[in-house]
C-alpha positions as CSV (number, residue, x, y, z in Angstrom):
1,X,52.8,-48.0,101.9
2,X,51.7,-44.6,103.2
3,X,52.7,-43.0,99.9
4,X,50.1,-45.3,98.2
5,X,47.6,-45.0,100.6
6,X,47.8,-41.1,100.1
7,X,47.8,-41.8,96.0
8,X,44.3,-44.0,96.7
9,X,42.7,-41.1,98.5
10,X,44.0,-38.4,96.2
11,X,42.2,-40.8,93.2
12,X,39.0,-41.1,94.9
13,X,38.9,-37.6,96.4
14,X,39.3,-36.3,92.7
15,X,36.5,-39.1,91.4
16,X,33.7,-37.4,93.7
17,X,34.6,-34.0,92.8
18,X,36.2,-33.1,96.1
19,X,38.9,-30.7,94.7
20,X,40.8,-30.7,91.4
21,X,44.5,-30.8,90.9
22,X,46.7,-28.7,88.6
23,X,47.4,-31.0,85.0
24,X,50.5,-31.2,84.1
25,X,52.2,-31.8,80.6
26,X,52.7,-35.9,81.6
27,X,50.4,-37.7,79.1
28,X,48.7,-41.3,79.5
29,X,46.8,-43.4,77.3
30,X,43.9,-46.0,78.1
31,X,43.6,-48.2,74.5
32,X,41.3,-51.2,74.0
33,X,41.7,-53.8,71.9
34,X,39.2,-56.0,70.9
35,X,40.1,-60.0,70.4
36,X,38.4,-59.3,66.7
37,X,36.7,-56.1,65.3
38,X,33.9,-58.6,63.8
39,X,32.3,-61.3,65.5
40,X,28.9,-63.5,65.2
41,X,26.0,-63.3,67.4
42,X,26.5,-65.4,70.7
43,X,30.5,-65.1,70.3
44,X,32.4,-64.0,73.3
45,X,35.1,-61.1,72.7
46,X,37.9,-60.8,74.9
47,X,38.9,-56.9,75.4
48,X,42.4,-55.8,77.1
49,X,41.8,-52.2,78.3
50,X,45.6,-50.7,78.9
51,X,46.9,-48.0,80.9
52,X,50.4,-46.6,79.5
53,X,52.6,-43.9,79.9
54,X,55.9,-42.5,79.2
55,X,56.4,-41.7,82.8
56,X,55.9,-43.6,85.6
57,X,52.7,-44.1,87.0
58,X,51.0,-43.4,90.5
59,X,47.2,-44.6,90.5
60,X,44.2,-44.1,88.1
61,X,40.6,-45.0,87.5
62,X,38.1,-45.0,84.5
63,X,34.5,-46.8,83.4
64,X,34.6,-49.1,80.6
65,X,31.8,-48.4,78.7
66,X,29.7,-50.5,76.2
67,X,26.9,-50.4,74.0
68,X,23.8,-52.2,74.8
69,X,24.5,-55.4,72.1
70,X,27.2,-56.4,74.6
71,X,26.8,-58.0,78.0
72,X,29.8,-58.5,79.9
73,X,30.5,-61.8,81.2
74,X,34.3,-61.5,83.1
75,X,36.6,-58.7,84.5
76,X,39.9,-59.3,85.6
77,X,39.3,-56.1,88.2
78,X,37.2,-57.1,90.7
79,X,34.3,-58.9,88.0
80,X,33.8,-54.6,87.7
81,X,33.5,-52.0,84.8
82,X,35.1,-49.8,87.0
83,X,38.9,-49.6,87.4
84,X,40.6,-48.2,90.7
85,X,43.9,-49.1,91.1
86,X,47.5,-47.9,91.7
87,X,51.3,-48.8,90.7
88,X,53.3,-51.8,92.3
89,X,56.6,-50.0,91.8
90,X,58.0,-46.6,91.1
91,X,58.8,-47.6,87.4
92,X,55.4,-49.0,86.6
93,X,54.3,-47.4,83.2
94,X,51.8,-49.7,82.0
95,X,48.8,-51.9,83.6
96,X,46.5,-54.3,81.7
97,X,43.2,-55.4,82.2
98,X,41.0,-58.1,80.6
99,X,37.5,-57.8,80.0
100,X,35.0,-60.3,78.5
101,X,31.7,-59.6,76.0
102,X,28.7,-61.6,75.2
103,X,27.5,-60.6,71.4
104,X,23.9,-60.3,71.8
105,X,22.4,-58.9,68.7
106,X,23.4,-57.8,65.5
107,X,24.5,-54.3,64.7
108,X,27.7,-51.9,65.5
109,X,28.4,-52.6,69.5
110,X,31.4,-49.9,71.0
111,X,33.6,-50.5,73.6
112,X,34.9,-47.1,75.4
113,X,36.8,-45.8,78.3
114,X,35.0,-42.9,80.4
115,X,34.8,-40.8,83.4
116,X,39.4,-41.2,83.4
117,X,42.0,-40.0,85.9
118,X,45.6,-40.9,85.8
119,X,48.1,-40.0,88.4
120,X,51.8,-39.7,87.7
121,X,54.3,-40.9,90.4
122,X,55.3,-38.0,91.3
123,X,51.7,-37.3,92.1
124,X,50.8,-35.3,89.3
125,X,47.5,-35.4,87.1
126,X,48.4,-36.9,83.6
127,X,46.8,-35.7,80.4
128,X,44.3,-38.8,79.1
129,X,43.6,-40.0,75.7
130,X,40.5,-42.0,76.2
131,X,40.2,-44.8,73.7
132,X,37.6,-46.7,72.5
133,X,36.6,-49.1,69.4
134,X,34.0,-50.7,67.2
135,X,32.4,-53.9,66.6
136,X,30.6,-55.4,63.9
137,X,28.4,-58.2,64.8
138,X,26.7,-60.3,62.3
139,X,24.5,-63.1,61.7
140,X,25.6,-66.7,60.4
141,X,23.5,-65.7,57.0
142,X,25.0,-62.3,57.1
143,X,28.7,-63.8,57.5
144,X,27.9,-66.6,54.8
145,X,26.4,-63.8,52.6
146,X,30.0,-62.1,52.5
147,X,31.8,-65.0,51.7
148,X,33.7,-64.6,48.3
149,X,31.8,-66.8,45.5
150,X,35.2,-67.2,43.3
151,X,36.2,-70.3,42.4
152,X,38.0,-69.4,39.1
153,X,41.6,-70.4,38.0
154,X,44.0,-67.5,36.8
155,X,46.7,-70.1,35.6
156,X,46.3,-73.9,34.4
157,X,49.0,-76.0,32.7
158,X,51.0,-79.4,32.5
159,X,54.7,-80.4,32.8
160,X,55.7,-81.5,29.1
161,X,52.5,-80.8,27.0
162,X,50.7,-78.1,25.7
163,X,46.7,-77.9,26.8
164,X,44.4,-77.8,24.3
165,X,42.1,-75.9,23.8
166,X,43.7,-72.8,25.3
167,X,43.3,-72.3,28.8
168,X,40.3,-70.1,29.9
169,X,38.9,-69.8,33.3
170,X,35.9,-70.6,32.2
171,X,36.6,-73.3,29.7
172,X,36.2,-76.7,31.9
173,X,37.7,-79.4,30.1
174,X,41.2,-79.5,28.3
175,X,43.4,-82.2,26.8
176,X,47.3,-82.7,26.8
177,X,49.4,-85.1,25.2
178,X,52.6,-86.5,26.5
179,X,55.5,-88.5,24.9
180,X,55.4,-92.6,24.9
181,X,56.4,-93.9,28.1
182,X,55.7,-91.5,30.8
183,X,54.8,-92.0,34.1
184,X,54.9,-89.2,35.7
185,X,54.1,-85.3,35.1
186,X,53.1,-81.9,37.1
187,X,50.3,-79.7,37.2
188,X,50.4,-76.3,38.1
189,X,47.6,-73.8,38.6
190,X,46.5,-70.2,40.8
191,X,43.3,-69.3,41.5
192,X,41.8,-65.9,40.5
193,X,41.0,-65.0,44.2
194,X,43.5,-65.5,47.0
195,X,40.9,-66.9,49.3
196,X,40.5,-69.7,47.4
197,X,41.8,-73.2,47.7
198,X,43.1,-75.6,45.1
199,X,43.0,-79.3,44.8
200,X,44.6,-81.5,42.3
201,X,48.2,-79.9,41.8
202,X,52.0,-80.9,41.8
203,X,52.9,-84.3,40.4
204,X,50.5,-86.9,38.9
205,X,51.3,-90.7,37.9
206,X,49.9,-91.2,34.6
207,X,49.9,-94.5,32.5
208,X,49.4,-95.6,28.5
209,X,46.6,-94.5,27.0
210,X,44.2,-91.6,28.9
211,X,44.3,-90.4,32.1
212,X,41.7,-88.4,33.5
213,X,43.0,-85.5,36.2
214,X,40.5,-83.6,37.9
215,X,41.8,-79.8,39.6
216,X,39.4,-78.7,42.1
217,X,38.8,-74.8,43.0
218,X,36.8,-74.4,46.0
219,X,35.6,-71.0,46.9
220,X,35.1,-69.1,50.4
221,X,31.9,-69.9,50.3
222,X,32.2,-73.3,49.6
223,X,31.6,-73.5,45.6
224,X,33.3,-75.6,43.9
225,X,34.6,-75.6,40.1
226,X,36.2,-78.4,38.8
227,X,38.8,-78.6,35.7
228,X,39.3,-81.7,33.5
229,X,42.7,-82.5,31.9
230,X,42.8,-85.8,29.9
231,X,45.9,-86.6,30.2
232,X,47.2,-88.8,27.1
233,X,49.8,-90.7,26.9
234,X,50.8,-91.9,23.7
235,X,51.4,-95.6,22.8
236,X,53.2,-97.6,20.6
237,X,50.9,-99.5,18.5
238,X,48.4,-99.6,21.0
239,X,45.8,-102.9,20.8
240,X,41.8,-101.3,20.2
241,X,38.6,-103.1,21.0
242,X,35.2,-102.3,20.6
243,X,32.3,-103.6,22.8
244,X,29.0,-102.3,21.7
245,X,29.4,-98.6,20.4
246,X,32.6,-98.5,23.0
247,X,36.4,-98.7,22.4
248,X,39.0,-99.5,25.0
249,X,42.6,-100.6,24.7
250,X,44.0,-103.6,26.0
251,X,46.3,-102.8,29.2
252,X,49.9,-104.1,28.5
253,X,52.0,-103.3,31.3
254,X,51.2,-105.7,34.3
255,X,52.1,-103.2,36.9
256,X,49.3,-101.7,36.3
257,X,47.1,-104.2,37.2
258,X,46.2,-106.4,40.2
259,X,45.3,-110.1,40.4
260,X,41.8,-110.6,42.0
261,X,41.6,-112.8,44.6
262,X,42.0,-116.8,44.2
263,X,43.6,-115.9,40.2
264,X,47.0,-116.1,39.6
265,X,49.2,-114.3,37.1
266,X,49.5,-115.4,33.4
267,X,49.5,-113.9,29.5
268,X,47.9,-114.4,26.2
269,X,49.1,-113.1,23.0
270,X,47.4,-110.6,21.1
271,X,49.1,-109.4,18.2
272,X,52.3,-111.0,18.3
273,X,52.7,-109.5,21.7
274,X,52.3,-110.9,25.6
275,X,49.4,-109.7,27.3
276,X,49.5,-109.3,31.2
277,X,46.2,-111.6,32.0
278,X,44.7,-113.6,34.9
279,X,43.2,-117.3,35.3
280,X,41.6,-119.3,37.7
281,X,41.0,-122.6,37.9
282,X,37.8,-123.3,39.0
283,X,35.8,-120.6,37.4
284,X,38.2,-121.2,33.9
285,X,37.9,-117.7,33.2
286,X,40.9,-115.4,31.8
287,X,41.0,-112.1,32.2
288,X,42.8,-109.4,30.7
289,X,42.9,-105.3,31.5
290,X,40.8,-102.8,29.6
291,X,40.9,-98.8,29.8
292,X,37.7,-97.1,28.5
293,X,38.2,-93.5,26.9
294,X,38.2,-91.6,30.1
295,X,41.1,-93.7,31.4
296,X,39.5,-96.4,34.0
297,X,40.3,-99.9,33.9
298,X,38.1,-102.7,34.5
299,X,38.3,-106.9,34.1
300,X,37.1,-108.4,30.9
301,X,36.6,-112.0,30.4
302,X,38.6,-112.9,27.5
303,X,37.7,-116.1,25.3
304,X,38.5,-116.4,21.6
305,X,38.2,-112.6,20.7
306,X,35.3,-112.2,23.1
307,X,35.2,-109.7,25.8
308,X,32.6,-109.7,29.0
309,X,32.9,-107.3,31.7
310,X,33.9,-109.2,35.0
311,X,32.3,-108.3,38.7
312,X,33.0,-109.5,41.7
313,X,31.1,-109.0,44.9
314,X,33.7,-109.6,47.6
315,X,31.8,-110.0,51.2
316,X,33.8,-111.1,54.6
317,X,33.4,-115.0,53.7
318,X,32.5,-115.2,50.0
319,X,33.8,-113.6,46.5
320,X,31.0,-113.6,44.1
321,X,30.8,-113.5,40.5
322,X,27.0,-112.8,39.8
323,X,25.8,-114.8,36.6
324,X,22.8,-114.9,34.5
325,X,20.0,-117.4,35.4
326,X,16.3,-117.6,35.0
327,X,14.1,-118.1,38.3
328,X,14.5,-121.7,37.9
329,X,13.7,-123.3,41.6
330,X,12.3,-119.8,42.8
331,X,9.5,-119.5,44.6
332,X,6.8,-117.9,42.2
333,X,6.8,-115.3,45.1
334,X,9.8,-114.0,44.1
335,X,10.2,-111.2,40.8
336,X,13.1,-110.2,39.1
337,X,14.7,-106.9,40.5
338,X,18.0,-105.5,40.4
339,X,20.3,-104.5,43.5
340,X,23.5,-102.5,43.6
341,X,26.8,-103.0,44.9
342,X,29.4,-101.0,44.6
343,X,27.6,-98.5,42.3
344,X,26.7,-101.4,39.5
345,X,23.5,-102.6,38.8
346,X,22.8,-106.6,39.1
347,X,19.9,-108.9,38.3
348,X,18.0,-110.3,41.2
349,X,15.0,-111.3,42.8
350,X,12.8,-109.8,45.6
351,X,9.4,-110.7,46.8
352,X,8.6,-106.8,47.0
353,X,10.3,-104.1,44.8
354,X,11.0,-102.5,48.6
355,X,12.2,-105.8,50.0
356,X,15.4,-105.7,52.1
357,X,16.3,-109.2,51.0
358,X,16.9,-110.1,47.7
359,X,18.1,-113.8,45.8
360,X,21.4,-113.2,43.2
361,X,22.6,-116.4,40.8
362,X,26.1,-116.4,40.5
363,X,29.6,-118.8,41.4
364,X,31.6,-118.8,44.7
365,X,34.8,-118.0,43.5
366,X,36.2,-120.4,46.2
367,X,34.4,-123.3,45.2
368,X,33.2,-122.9,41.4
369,X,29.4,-123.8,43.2
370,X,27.0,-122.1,41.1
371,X,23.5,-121.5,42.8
372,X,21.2,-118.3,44.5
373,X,22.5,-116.7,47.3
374,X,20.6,-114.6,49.5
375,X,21.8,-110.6,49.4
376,X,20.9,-108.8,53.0
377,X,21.3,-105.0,51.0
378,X,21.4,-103.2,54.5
379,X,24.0,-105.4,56.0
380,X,26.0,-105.7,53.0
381,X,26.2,-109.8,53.6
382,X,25.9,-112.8,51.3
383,X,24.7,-115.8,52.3
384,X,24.2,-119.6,50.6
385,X,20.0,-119.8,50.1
386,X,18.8,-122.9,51.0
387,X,16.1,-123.4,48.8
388,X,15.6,-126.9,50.0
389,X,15.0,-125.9,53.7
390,X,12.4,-123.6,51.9
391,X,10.2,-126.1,50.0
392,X,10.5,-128.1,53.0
393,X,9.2,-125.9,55.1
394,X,6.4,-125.2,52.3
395,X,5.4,-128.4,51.7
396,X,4.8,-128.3,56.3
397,X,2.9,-125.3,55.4
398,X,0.8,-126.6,52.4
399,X,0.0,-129.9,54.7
400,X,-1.1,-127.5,57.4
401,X,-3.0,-125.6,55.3
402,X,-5.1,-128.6,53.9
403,X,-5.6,-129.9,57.4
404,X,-7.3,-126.5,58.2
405,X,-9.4,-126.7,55.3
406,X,-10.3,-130.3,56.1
407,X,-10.9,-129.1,59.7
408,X,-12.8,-125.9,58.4
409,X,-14.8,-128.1,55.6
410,X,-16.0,-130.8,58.9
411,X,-16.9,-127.7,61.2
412,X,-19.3,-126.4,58.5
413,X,-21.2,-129.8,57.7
414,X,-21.6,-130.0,61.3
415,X,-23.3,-127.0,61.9
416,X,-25.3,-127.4,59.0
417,X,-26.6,-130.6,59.8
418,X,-27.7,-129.4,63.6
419,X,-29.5,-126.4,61.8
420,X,-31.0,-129.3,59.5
421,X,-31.8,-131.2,62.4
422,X,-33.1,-128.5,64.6
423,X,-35.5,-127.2,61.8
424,X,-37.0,-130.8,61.5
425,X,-37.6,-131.2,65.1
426,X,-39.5,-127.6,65.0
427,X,-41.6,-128.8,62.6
428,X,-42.7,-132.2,64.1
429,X,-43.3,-130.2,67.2
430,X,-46.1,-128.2,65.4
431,X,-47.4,-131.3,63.8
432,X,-48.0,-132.5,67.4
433,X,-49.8,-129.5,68.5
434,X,-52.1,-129.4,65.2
435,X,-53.2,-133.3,66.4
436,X,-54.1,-132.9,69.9
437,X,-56.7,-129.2,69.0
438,X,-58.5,-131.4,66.7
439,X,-58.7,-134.2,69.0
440,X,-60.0,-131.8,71.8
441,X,-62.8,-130.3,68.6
442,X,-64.0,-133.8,68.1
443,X,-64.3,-134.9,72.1
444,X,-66.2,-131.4,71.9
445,X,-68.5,-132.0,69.4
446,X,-69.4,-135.6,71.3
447,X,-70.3,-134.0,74.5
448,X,-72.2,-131.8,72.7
449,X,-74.3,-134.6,70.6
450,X,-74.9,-136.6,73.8
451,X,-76.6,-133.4,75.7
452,X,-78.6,-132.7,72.8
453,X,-80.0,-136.6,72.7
């Protein structure tokens, strides 16, 4: 203990300039290393200022000094810039001490170590290699700026198949063909830039006809690129369609397909050959599988060679199939709109193009009922519309509404008449009052005679 004690005072005698003591060729080292050499504005650094040496140590003290875009925020010595301290053992040749930073602007902040003085064991001055180190500190913007904007591909290609056209990393769309029967293949691709990312690779299921694979580069900054393969798989004989200016091919292989709800499994024969279809009872529809060009598959309404796309609106209670019908037992109040669901357009009716509420025709696929159902399209619900609860309720209003106007039509006469009445009764008054001034003329005129006689 007194050989520390006399280690402490030799430290701080030599800190105020007291006396000086002879160097010796012992060497130590105070480092600092940031937590990262590049940080944003308002980010806390962590710094770990060390003391090292070859030789044991005795005692030492140094300044940590900073630059004025840093505000420090912890110290592990004492909540200080300024380190005093001595060994725990006579073999100690390292101490470490943590230190926190507050960025505070943006700029080049520096972190050093000043004003050192390290004291071997043996009580000897050490030679010091002060270190120190360098910040940058950046803005969001200035950190979003320097984000690489590469989202290329250096290598594309499928298992099996050959892409066509050649790829090119800035060609976009490509298509490969793949033997009858295959289910399964892999992509493989690199992007140009390593701190890229990639989407869309290793092994795909793929079915008859074309499947559309997307590969998805996304950039540092965030960009995003995205390659097309169709992926075609050949068919034996496949079965072609055309609706309108469109051709699809008739899905053959059932697992592909799912039953909607309240149809059960069955087939039709197209061709000599069993088609994978679905019926239902109540709504008598059958429907078959169709892929479009770019390899989606939708429900189609099959009778006699015809084909009409199939939709149904599935709600917690109720699965819809929305159907044609003019406003027949609609409220004039009511024009024809269209709603979405599920990113398809469907006919409707709203009282207001803005209206929240809106009436669609169509079947309850539980019950065959056809009628309107009122759509909430915030709440996403379907409920039955009760129209006769509605002309009820209108035919209370329009019998209120006449009672007013009788009421209204009676108030009106009424005042009338009393204006009638009151302008009569003015005018009789001032009848009255014209009789009794030429009564009191003539009574005059009398007196008058008499005198005179």
């Amino acid at each position: 203990m007194k050989h520390k004690t006399f280690i402490l005072i030799l430290i701080l005698l030599v800190s105020f300039h007291f006396g000086t003591l002879k160097t010796s060729a012992a060497t130590a080292t105070i480092s600092v290393t940031p937590s990262s050499t590049r940080v944003l504005v308002g980010s806390t650094i962590t710094v770990t200022v060390k003391v090292s040496s070859a030789a044991p140590l005795g005692g030492w003290n140094f300044d940590v000094s900073h630059s004025s875009n840093l505000k420090m925020t912890y110290s592990s010595f004492q909540n200080s810039l300024y380190v005093a301290d001595v060994a725990t053992s006579t073999n100690q040749k390292s101490k470490s001490y943590t230190f926190k930073f507050t960025a505070k602007s943006s700029g080049t902040a520096s972190i050093a170590i000043r004003n050192s003085y390290v004291l071997g064991y043996d009580e000897k001055q050490m030679t010091v290699t002060n270190g120190s180190r360098t910040i940058s500190i950046i803005t969001q913007a200035q950190l979003e700026a320097s984000y690489s904007k590469n989202n290329n591909l250096s290598t594309l290609s499928i298992s099996g198949a050959s892409l066509s056209p050649e790829f090119n990393k800035d060609t976009l769309e490509y298509t490969a063909e793949l033997d009858p029967d295959t289910t399964k293949a892999n992509v493989s691709a690199e992007v140009e830039d390593k701190k890229a990312s990639v989407t869309g690779v290793g092994e795909i299921e793929v079915t008859d006809g074309v499947n559309r694979h997307e590969v998805k580069v996304t950039a540092e900054n965030g960009s995003v690129k995205t390659y097309v393969i169709n992926v075609i798989v050949k068919e034996y004989n496949p079965i072609e369609v055309k609706i309108g200016d469109e051709t699809y091919t008739i899905v053959r292989k059932k697992s592909l397909l799912e039953a909607p709800r309240y149809y059960k499994e069955t087939t039709i024969t197209l061709r000599d050959e069993e088609i994978p279809a679905f019926t239902n009872d109540i709504t008598k529809f059958t429907l078959v599988g169709l892929k479009d060009d770019e390899g989606n598959i939708d429900y189609y309404i099959y009778n006699e060679d015809k084909y009409t796309p199939y939709m149904e609106l599935s709600f917690d209670r109720v699965v819809f199939y929305p159907m044609e019908e003019e406003s027949k037992g609609v409220s004039d109040k009511y024009k024809k709109a269209t709603v979405t669901y599920d990113g398809k357009q469907i006919d409707a009716y709203k009282i207001e193009a803005g209206s929240r509420f809106a009436l669609i025709y169509g079947m309850n696929l539980e019950t065959g009922k056809k009628d309107y159902y009122l759509y909430d399209t915030e709440e996403n619900t379907l409920q039955y519309y009760n129209s006769e609860e509605i002309d009820l309720l209108n035919e209370t209003n329009n019998k209120y509404f006449i009672i007013i106007i009788i009421l209204a039509t009676v108030s009106l006469i009424s005042v009338i008449s009393s204006i009638v009445l009151l302008v009569i009764m003015i005018k009789k008054k001032k009848q009255n009052k014209g009789y009794k001034m030429d009564d009191l003329l003539e009574a005059t005129q009398r007196i008058k005679t008499k005198k005179r006689s």
